[in-house]
C-alpha positions as CSV (number, residue, x, y, z in Angstrom):
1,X,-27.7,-17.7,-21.9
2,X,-25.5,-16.4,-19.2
3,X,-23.9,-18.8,-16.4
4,X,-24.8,-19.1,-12.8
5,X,-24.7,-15.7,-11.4
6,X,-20.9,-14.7,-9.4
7,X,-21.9,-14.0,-5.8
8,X,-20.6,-10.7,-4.3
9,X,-20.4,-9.3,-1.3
10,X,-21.4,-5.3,-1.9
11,X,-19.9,-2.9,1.2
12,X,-21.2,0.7,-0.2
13,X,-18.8,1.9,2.7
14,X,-18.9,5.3,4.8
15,X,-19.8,9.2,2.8
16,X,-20.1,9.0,-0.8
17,X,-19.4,5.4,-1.1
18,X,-23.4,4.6,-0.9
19,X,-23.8,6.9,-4.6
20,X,-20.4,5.3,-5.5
21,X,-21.2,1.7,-4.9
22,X,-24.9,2.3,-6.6
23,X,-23.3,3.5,-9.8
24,X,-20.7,0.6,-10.1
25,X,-23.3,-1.8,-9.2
26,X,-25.6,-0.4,-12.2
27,X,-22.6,-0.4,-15.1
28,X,-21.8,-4.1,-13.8
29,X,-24.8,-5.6,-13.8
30,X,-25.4,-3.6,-17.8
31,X,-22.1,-5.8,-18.6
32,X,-23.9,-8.8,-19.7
33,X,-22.1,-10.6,-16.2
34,X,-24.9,-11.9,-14.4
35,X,-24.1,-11.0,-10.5
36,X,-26.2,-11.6,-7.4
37,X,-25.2,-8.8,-4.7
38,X,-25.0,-9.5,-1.1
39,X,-25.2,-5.9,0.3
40,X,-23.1,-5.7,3.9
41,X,-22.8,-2.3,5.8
42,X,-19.3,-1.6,7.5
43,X,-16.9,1.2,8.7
44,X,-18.3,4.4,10.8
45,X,-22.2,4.0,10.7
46,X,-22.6,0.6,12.1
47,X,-20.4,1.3,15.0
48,X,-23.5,2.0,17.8
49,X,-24.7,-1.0,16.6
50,X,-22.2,-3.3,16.3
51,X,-19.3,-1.4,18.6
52,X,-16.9,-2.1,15.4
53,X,-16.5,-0.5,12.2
54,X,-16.3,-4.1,10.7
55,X,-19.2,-6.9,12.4
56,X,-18.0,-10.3,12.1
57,X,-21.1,-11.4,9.7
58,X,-19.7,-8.8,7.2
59,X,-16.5,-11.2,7.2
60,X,-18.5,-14.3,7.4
61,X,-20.1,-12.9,3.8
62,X,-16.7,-12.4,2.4
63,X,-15.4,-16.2,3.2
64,X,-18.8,-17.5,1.8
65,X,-18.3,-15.5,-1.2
66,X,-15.1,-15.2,-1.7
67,X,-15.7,-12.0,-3.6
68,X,-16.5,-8.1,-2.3
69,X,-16.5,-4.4,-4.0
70,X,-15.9,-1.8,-1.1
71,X,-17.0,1.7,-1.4
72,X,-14.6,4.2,0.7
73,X,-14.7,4.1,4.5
74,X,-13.6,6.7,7.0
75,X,-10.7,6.0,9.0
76,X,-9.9,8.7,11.9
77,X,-6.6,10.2,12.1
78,X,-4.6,9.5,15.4
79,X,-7.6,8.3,17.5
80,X,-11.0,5.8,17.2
81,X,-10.9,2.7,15.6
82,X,-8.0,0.9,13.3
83,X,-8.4,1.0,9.6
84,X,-11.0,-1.1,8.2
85,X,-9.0,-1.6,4.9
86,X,-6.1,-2.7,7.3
87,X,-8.2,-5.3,9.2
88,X,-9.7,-6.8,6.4
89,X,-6.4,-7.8,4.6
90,X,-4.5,-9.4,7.8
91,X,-8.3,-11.1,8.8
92,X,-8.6,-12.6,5.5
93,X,-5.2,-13.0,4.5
94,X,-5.4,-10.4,1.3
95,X,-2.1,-10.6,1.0
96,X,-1.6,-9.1,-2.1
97,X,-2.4,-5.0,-3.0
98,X,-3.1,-4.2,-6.7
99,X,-3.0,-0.7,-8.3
100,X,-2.9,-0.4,-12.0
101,X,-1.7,3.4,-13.0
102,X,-3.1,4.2,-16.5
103,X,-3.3,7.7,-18.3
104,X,-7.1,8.4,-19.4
105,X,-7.5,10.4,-22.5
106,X,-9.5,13.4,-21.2
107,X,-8.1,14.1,-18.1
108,X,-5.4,17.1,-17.9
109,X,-2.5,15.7,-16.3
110,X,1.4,16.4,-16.7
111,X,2.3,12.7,-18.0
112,X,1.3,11.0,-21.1
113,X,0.9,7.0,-21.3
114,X,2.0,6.4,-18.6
115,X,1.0,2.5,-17.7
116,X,2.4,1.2,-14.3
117,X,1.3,-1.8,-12.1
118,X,2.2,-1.5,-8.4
119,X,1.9,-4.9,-6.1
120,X,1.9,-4.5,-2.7
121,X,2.9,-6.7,0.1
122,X,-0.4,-6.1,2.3
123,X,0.3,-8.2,5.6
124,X,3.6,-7.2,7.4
125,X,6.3,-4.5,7.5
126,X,4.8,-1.7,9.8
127,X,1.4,-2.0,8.8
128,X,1.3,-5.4,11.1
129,X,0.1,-2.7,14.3
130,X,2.9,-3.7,16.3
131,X,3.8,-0.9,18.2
132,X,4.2,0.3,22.1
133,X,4.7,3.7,24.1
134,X,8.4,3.2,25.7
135,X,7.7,4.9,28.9
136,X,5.5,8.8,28.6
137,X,7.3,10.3,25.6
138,X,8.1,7.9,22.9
139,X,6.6,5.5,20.9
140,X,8.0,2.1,19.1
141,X,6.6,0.4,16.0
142,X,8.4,-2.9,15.2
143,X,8.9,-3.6,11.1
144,X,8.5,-7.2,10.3
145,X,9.5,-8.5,7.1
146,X,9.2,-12.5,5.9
147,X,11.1,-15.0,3.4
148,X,7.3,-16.0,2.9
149,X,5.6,-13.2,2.2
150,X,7.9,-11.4,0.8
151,X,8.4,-14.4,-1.9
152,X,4.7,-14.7,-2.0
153,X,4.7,-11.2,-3.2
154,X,7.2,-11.6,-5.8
155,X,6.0,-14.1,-7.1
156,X,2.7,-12.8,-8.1
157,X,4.3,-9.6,-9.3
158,X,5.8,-12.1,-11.6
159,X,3.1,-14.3,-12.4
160,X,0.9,-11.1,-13.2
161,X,3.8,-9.7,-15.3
162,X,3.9,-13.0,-17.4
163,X,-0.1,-13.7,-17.6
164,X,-0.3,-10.0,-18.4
165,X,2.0,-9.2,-21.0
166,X,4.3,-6.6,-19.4
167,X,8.2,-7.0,-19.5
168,X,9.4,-5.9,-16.4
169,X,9.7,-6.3,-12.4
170,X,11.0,-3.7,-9.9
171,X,11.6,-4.3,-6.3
172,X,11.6,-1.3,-4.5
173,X,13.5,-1.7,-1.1
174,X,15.7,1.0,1.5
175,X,18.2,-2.2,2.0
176,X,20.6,0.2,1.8
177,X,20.3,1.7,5.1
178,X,17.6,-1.6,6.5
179,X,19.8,-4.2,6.0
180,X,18.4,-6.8,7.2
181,X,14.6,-6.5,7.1
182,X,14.2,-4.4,3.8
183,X,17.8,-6.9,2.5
184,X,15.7,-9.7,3.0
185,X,12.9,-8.3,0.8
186,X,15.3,-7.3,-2.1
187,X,16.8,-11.1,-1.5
188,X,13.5,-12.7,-1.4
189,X,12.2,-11.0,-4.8
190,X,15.7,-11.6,-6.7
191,X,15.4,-15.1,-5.8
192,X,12.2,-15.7,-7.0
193,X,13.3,-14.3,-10.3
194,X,15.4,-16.5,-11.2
195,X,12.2,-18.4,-12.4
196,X,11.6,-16.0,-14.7
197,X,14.8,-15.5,-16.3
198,X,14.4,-14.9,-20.0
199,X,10.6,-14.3,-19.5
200,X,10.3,-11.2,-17.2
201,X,13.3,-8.8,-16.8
202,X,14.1,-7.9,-12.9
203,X,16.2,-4.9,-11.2
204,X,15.8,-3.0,-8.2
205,X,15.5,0.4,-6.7
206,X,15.7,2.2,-3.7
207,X,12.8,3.7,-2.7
208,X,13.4,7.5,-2.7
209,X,15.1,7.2,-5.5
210,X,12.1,5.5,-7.0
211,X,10.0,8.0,-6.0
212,X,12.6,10.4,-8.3
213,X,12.7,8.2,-11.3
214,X,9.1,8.2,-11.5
215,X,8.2,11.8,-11.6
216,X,11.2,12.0,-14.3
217,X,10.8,9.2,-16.4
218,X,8.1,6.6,-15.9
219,X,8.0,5.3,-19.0
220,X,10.7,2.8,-17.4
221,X,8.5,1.4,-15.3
222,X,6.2,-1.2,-15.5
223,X,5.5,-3.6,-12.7
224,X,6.6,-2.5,-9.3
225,X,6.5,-5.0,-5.9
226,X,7.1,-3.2,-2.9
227,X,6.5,-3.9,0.9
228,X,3.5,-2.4,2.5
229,X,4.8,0.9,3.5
230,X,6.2,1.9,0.2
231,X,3.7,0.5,-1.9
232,X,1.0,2.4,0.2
233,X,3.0,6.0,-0.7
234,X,4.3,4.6,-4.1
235,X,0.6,3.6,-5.6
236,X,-0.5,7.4,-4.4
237,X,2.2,8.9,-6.3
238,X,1.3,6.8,-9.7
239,X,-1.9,8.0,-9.1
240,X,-0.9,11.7,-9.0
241,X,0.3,10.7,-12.3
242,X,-2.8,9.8,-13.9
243,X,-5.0,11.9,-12.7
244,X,-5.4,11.5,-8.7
245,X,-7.0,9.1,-6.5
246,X,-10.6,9.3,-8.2
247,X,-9.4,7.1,-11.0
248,X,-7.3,5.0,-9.1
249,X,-8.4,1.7,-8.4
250,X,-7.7,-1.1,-6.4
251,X,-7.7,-4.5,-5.2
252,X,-6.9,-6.8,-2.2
253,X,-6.5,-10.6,-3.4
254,X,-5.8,-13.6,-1.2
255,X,-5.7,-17.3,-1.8
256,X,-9.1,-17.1,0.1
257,X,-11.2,-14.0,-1.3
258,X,-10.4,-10.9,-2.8
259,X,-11.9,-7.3,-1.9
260,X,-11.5,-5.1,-4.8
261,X,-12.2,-1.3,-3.3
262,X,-11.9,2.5,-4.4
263,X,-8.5,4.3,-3.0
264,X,-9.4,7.4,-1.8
265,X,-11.3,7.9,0.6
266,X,-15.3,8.3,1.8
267,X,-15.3,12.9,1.7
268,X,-18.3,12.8,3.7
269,X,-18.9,16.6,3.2
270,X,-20.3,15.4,-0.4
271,X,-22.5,12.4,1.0
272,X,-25.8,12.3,-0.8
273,X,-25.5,15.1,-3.3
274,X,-25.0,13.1,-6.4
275,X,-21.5,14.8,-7.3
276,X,-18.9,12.5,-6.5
277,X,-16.8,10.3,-9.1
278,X,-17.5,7.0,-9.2
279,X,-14.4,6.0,-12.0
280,X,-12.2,4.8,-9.3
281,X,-15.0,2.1,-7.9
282,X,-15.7,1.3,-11.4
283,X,-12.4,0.2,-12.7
284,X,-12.4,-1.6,-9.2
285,X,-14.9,-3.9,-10.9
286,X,-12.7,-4.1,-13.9
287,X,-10.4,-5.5,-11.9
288,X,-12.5,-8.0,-10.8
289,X,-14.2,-8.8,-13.8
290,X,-10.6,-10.0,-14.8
291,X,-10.4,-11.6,-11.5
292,X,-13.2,-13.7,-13.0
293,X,-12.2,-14.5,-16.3
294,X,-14.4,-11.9,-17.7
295,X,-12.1,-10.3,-20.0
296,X,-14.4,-9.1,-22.6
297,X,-16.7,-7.7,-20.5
298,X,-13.9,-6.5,-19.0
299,X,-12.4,-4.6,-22.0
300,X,-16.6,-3.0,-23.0
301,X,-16.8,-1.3,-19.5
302,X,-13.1,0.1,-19.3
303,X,-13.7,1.2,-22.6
304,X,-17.1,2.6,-22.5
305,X,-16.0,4.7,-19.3
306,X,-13.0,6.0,-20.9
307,X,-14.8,7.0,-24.0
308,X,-17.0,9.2,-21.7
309,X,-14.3,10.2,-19.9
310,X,-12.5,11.2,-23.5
311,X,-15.9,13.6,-24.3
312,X,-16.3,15.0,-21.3
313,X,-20.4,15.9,-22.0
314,X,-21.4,13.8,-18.9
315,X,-18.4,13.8,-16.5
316,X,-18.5,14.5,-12.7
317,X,-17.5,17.7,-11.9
318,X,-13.8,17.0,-11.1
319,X,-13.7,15.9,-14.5
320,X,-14.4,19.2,-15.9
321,X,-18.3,18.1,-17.0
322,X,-21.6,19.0,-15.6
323,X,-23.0,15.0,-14.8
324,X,-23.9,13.9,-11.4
325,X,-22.8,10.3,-10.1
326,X,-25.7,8.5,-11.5
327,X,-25.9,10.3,-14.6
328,X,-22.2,9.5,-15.1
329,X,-23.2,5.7,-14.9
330,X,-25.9,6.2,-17.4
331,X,-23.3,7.6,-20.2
332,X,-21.5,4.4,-19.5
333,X,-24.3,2.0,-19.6
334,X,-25.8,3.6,-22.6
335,X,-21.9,3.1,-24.5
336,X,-22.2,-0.3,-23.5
337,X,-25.3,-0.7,-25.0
């Protein structure tokens, strides 16, 4: 008999997240994980009603459940409202941005095995907002960098590196020209390794040369912990090397809740026609079926999703096949039997 059912809070988000959130809701609940969904609208059409992209009684569900899965939603460009992705991590103290990097058979791409982990500081450097016009024609935006979060960080790269089985942390920094905020990161992160020693290897890199190494070489990479503003552009380019942002997942995790969520973002100009890929959403719930414990169920969907993915018969279109969103969830659920 399966246990008490995990409570979720279900945002289906702006565009295609609806179709994407329906299918990933669908191959969950075919998992054998007994889940009870607390559906929540946020981001661009709730804001006549609400006058915010993000109502407080969405947050309220998140505290009570301490779990969510976010479809896309739209942020503008320059103007409107902040990001929603941003607001939820500083409101609910996420503090802590996964984004596994893992080559699927199937999918054309230049790279071969490649298997990174980026972890993301998600609550200061420049992401914190804190920025002001000096005078008519110039703007300021202060970076703020912590001892606490910035060991907080670390220390669940390492902890994830350890419970995980990898071999290896990176800090990824610019100390060599932001001494002090961007030192104190690299300080932070080679201080808390010293717990690990003999366990986890650590080194560092500079962040454009980084950038550099992976392209060339990221087979010598594994886990990566970076401040926000790196790790935002960093966990795009890993996903450029597997295949894009539609198979990129993600997840926000706090000491509070954790909001796993799809990367990319809502392509509205698809909304409704049954053709986006919903892959990136679905390993999202991977994630958090590991998050819960649930590592065999787990291990079935990831690997009913790749198999389709590895026959291309009834992939979305970006995938090369001719399956729409849903039908793309039925190959899945039918692999996982």
């Amino acid at each position: 008999m399966p246990g008490m059912p995990y409570r979720v809070t279900l945002i289906p988000g702006d565009g295609i997240g609806p179709e994407l959130a329906e299918a990933t809701r669908r191959v969950l609940d075919a998992s054998g994980v007994a889940f009870e969904w607390e559906v929540q609208d946020a981001g661009e059409g709730v804001m006549a009603k609400y006058g915010t992209p993000l109502p407080e009684h969405v947050l309220e569900s998140i505290r009570r459940n301490k779990l969510a899965i976010k479809g896309p939603i739209t942020t503008p460009v320059g103007s409107g409202f902040r990001s929603v992705n941003v607001t939820l991590r500083q409101t609910l103290g996420l503090y802590a941005n996964l984004r596994p990097a893992r080559s699927i058979k199937g999918l054309q791409t230049r790279y071969e095995d490649v298997d990174l982990v980026i972890v993301r500081e998600n609550t200061e450097d420049l992401y914190a907002g804190i920025e002001h016009m000096v005078g008519r024609d110039a703007a300021e935006s202060i970076k703020i960098i912590t001892r606490e979060a910035s060991e907080r960080i670390a220390r669940f790269a390492f902890d994830y590196a350890l419970n995980n089985g990898r071999h290896k942390v990176t800090a990824v920094h610019k100390a060599n020209i932001m001494k002090l905020s961007d030192g104190l990161f690299l300080e932070s992160c080679a201080h808390v390794a010293k717990d690990y020693e003999g366990k986890i290897e650590f080194e560092d890199r500079i962040v454009d040369n980084m950038c550099m190494q992976l392209v060339q070489k990221p087979e010598l990479y594994d886990v990566m912990v970076l401040p926000n503003l790196y790790g935002d552009i960093i966990s795009d380019l890993c996903a450029g090397l597997v295949g894009g942002l539609g198979v990129a997942p993600g997840a926000n995790i706090g000491t509070e809740a954790s909001v796993f969520e799809a990367v990319h973002g809502s392509a509205p100009k698809y909304a409704g026609m049954n053709k986006a890929n919903p892959t990136a959403l679905i390993l999202s719930g991977v994630l958090m079926l590991r998050h819960l414990g649930e590592q065999d169920a787990a291990v079935r969907v990831e690997k009913a999703l790749r198999e389709v993915i590895a026959e291309g018969k009834a992939t979305t279109y970006d995938l090369g096949g001719p399956a729409g969103t849903s039908q793309f969830a039925d190959a899945i659920i039918a692999r996982l039997g």
